[in-house]
N, C-alpha and C positions, 0 to 999 in steps of 0.2 A: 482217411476222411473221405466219405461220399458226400458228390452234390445230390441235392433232394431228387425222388423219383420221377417228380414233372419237368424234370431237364431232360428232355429227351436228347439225343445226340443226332443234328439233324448232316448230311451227308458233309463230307470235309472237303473243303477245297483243293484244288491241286494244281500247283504251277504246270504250265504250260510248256516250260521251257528243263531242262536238264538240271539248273541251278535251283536254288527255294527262294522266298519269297524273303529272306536276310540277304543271300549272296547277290540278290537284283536289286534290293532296297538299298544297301551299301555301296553300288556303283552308280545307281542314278541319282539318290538323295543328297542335299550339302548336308556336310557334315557336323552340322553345331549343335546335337544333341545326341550324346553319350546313351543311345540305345541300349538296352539289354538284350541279348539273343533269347528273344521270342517273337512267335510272332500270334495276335488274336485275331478269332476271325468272329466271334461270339459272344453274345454276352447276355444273362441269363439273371434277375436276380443279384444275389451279392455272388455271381461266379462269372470267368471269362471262360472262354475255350480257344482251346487252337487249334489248328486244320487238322489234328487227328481225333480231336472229343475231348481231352483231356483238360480235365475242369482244374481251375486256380480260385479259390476264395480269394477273393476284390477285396482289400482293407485298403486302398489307395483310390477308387475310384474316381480314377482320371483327373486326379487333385484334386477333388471335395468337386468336383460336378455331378456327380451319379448320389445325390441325398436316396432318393428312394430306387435304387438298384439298376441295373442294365432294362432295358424295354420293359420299363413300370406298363402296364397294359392301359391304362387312363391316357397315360403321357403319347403313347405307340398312335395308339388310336386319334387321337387329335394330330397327331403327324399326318395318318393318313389322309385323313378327312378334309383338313386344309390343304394337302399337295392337290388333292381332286379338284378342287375346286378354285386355288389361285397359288404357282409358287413366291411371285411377285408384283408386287405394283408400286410405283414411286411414290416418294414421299410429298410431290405435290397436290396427294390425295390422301383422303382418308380411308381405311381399311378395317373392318369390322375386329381382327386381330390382335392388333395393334393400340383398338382405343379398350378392346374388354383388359387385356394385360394392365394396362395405363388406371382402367378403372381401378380394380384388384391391386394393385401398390396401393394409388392413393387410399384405398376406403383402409388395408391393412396397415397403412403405415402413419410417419407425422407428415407426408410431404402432400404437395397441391396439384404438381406438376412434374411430367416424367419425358427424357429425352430417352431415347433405344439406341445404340452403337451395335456393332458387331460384336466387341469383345471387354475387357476389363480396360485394359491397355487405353483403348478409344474413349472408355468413358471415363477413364482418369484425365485424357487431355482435355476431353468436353468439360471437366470441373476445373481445368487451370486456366481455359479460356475464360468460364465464368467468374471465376473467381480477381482475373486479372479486369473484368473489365467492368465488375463492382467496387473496385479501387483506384478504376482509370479518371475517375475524377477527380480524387486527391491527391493523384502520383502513387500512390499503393500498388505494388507490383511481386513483393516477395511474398513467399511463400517458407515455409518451416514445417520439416519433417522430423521424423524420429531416426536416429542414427538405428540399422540394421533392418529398416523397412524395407520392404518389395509392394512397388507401383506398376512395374509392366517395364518393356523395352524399346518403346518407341522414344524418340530425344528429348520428349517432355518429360513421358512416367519415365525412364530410365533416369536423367537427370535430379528427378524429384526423389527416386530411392536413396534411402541412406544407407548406400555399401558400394564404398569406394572400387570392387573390383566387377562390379557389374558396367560403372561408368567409365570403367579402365578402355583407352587405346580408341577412344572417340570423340574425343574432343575437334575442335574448343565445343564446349556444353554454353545451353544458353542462362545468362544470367538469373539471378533474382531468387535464388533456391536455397536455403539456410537448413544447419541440420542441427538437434539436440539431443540429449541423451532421454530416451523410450525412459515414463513412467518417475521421469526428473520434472515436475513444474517450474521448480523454482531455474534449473537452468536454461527452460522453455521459457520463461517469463524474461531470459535475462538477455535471451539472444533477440530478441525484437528490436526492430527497428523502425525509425519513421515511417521505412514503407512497407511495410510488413500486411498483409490485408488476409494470409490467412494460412492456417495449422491443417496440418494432416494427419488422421493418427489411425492404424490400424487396430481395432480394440484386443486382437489376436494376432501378434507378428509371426507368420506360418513360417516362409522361406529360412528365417533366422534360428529357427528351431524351438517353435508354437510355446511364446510367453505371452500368458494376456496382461492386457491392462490392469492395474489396479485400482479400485473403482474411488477412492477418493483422489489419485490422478486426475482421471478424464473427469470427475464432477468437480473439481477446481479449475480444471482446465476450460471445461462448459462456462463456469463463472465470468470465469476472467477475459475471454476471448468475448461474449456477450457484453461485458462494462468497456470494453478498450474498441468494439465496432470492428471485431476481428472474427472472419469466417472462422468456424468448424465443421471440417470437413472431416467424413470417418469414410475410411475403405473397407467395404464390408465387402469382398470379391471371395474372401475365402470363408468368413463366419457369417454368411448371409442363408438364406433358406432354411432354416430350421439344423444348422450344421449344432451352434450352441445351446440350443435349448428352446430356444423363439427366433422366430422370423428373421428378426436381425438381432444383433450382440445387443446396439445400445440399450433394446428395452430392457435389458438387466442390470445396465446402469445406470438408469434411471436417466437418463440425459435424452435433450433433441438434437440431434446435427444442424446446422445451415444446408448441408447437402451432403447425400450419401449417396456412393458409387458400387455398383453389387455387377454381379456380373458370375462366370463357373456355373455353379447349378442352374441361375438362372433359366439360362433356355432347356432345358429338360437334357441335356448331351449336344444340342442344337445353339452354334454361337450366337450367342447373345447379351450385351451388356445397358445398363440404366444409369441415370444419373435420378436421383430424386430429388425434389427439391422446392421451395415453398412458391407461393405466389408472387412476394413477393422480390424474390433475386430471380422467377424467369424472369422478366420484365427486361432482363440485363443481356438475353441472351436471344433479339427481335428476330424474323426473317432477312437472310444473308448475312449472319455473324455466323452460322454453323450450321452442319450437315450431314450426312450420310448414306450414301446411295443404297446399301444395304440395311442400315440401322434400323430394326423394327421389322425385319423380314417378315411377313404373314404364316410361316411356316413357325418359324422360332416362336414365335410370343403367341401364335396357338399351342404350341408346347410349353412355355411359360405359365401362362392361365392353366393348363392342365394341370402342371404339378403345385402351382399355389393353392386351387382349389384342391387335391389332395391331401395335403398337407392339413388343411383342417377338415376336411372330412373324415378322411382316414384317423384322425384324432394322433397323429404324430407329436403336434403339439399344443400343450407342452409337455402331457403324459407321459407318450411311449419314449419319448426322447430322453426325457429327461430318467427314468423308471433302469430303460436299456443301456444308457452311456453308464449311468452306478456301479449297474449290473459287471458292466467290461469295467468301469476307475475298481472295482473292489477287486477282482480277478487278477489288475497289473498293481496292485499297492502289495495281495500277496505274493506276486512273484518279488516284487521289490525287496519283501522282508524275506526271502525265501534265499535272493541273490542281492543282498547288501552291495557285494564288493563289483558286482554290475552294475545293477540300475541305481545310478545316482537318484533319480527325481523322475517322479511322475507329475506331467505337467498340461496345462492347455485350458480347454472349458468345454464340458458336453462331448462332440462327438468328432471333436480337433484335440487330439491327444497328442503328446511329444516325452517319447521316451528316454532321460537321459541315460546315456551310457558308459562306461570308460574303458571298454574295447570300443575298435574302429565300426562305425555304424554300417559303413557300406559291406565289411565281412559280414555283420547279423542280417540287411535287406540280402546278402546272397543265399545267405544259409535259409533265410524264408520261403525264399524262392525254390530253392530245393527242395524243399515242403510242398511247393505249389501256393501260398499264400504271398499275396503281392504288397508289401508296404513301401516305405521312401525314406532314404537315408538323408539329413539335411544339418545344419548350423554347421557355425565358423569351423569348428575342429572335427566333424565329421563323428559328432556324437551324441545325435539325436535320431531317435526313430520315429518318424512320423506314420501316424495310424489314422485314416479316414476312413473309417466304414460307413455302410448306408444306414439310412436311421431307421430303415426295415429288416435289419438284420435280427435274424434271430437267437434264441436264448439257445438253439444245438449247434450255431456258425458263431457264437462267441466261444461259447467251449471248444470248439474245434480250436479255433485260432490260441486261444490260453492252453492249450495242451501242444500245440506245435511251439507255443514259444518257452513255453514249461523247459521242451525236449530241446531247445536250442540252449536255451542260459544255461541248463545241466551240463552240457557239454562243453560250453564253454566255463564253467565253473572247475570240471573236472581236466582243460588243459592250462586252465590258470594256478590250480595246485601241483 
C-alpha cells in the first residue's frame, strides 16, 4: 500500500538525546493512557508519518476529529492567517472569529445562540449548568442518561456517563444524575422524577462500541420530554460534522434538541467545543453564571468556520458522504459474509462504523497496525472495531484498507480452523 505521490516525505525528525521520543515520553508523561509504540510527527490527508516517512492510513483520525483529513489546505490556511493576525483576545470582547463560527452554526443549524468551550468535556458541563438552572425554579435538578454513554471526564460529564468503571474510585460524585437503559423509552419514561428537568442521549453511543439510536426512540423521546417541560439534550461530540451523513445526526431523525453539545472535529484538529442552543434557554445562562478564558479561541473557530464552509462547498454533504461510507458499509457487509464466524455485526451510521467481532478486538487493532492502518479497539468485551475515516477518503484508501482487513480476518479464519 502506497500513500499518493503528493505526500512528499518532508525531512524526519530526530531526538536530540540517545533515547527516542517513546523512551523520553514514558518517563516524563503520567501514565493514564495506554499508548501504543509509535510515534507521529506528520500527517498528510487520510495518512500519518512517523520520524522516518513511513505512512499509516488514518481510519481513527484522532477519534472522529480529522472529518476532512490531516492539514485539509482550506483548514491550514485559516490557521495561519488568524495566528498573523491575533492568537488571543478575551472574552470581554468581541472577536471577528468567534461571531463568524457563531454565525455559521446558527444559519446551519436549529439553534439561536452558541457558547465555545475548549473541549467536549467543558461543553457538556456548560449544558448541566444550563440545564440545572432552567429547572432552578421548580426544584428540577436531575438529569438522565443512557446506561453505556460517554460524556467526558471531568466530575460533571464523568458523573453523567453511564459506565460505572469510568466513575470507579472517585467519589463521592455529585448528586442528581439518573441512568436508563439506551433506546428503552419506556424505561426512560419510568425512571423520572419530580425533579428530573432533563435527558441526555447520544444519537451514536461511540465509546460503548458505535450503536445508534433508533429513530422511533429519540422521536418518542422528542415527544414526551417536550409535553412533560423536560430538556433534550443530544451529545453530538463524536456524530457531529458531517461524521453521519449531515452536519449533525439529529437531522436524520428528524427531531430538534433543546441543546446540542459538539465538539472533536469541531475545531479543525484545534480544541474546540459549542454548546448550541435556542433563544430562548440562553436567557438562563446571563453574564457571571459561566465562562471560559479560552473558549472560543480566535485561532480555533477560524478553523472551525473553515471546515463548515468546506464541508458544503467541497459538496461532502450530503453526497460524497453519504455515496463514500456505502461504498466502505458494502466492502465490510462482504467481508462479514466472507468471515461469518468473525464478524458478528456491522454497525453505526455513515462514517462512525463499529465492527463486531468474536476474537479479541484489541489483537485485530494490532494486527492493523502491523499493516500501518490505524483503527480502535473499544466496547464492554473488547469486541468492537471502531473505524473513523475521513469523509475525503478515497475510493483507492477504501480498497486499501478492505484488502488489509480482507488479509487479516483470513488469517485469522485460518488459525480459528
Amino acid at each position: 500500500m502506497k500513500p499518493p505521490e503528493f505526500l512528499k516525505k518532508s525531512p524526519p525528525l530526530k531526538s536530540t538525546k540517545k533515547e527516542g521520543w517513546e523512551e523520553r515520553g514514558a518517563r516524563v508523561l503520567l501514565g493514564n493512557y495506554n499508548r501504543e509504540p509509535l510515534v507521529f510527527e506528520k500527517g498528510r490527508g487520510s495518512y500519518l508519518f512517523d520520524p522516518s516517512g513511513v505512512a499509516y492510513l488514518d481510519f481513527l483520525g484522532g477519534i472522529a476529529i480529522h472529518v476532512l483529513g490531516h492539514c485539509h489546505p482550506g483548514i491550514t490556511h485559516a490557521i495561519q492567517k488568524q495566528a498573523q493576525r491575533m492568537v488571543h483576545v478575551s472574552n470581554l470582547y468581541y472577536n471577528p472569529a468567534v461571531v463568524d463560527l457563531a454565525e455559521l452554526l446558527v444559519e446551519k443549524t436549529f439553534a439561536d445562540r452558541v457558547f465555545f468551550s475548549n473541549s467536549g468535556t467543558e461543553a457538556i458541563e456548560a449544558a448541566i449548568k444550563l440545564a440545572r438552572r432552567y429547572g432552578a425554579s421548580s426544584g428540577r435538578y436531575e438529569m438522565i442518561s443512557m446506561e453505556g454513554s460517554f460524556h467526558g471526564r471531568t466530575l460533571g460529564a464523568m458523573t453523567l456517563t453511564g459506565q460505572a468503571k469510568v466513575r470507579e474510585g472517585f467519589g463521592p460524585l455529585p448528586p442528581g444524575f439518573l441512568y436508563a437503559p439506551f433506546n428503552d423509552f419506556d424505561k426512560i419514561r419510568a425512571s423520572r422524577t419530580k425533579n428530573t428537568v432533563a435527558v441526555i442521549v447520544e444519537p451514536v453511543q461511540g465509546e460503548i462500541g458505535v450503536i445508534p439510536a433508533e429513530t422511533d426512540f429519540l422521536q418518542k423521546l422528542r415527544r414526551w420530554t417536550r409535553e412533560e417541560d423536560i430538556l433534550l439534550i443530544l451529545d453530538e461530540i463524536q456524530t457531529g460534522l458531517g461524521r453521519t451523513g449531515s452536519l449533525f445526526a439529529y437531522e436524520q431523525y428528524e427531531i430538534i434538541p433543546d441543546i446540542l453539545v459538539s465538539s472533536k472535529a469541531l475545531g479543525g484538529g484545534l480544541p474546540l467545543g459549542a454548546v448550541l442552543t435556542s433563544e430562548r434557554l440562553s436567557k438562563f445562562l446571563p453574564p457571571g453564571t459561566h465562562g471560559s478564558t479560552f473558549g472560543g479561541n480566535p485561532v480555533a473557530c477560524a478553523a472551525g468556520a473553515a471546515l463548515v464552509r468546506a464541508l458544503f462547498a467541497e459538496d461532502f454533504l450530503p453526497e460524497r458522504v453519504r455515496s463514500m461510507s456505502s461504498y466502505l458499509w458494502d466492502g465490510l457487509m462482504a467481508l462479514k459474509n466472507r468471515y461469518p464466524s468473525l464478524i458478528r455485526e456491522i454497525r453505526g451510521k455513515g462514517f462512525m462504523i463499529g465492527c463486531v467481532v468474536s476474537v479479541s478486538a484489541k489483537k485485530i487493532k494490532d494486527l492493523f497496525r502491523e499493516e500501518r492502518v490505524l483503527v480502535n479497539a473499544t466496547g464492554p468485551a473488547d469486541d468492537v472495531i471502531r473505524i473513523l475515516p475521513p469523509l475525503s477518503i478515497s475510493y483507492d484508501e477504501t480498497d486499501d484498507f478492505l484488502s488489509v482487513a480482507d488479509k487479516i480476518f483470513s488469517s485469522l479464519s485460518v488459525e480459528k480452523s
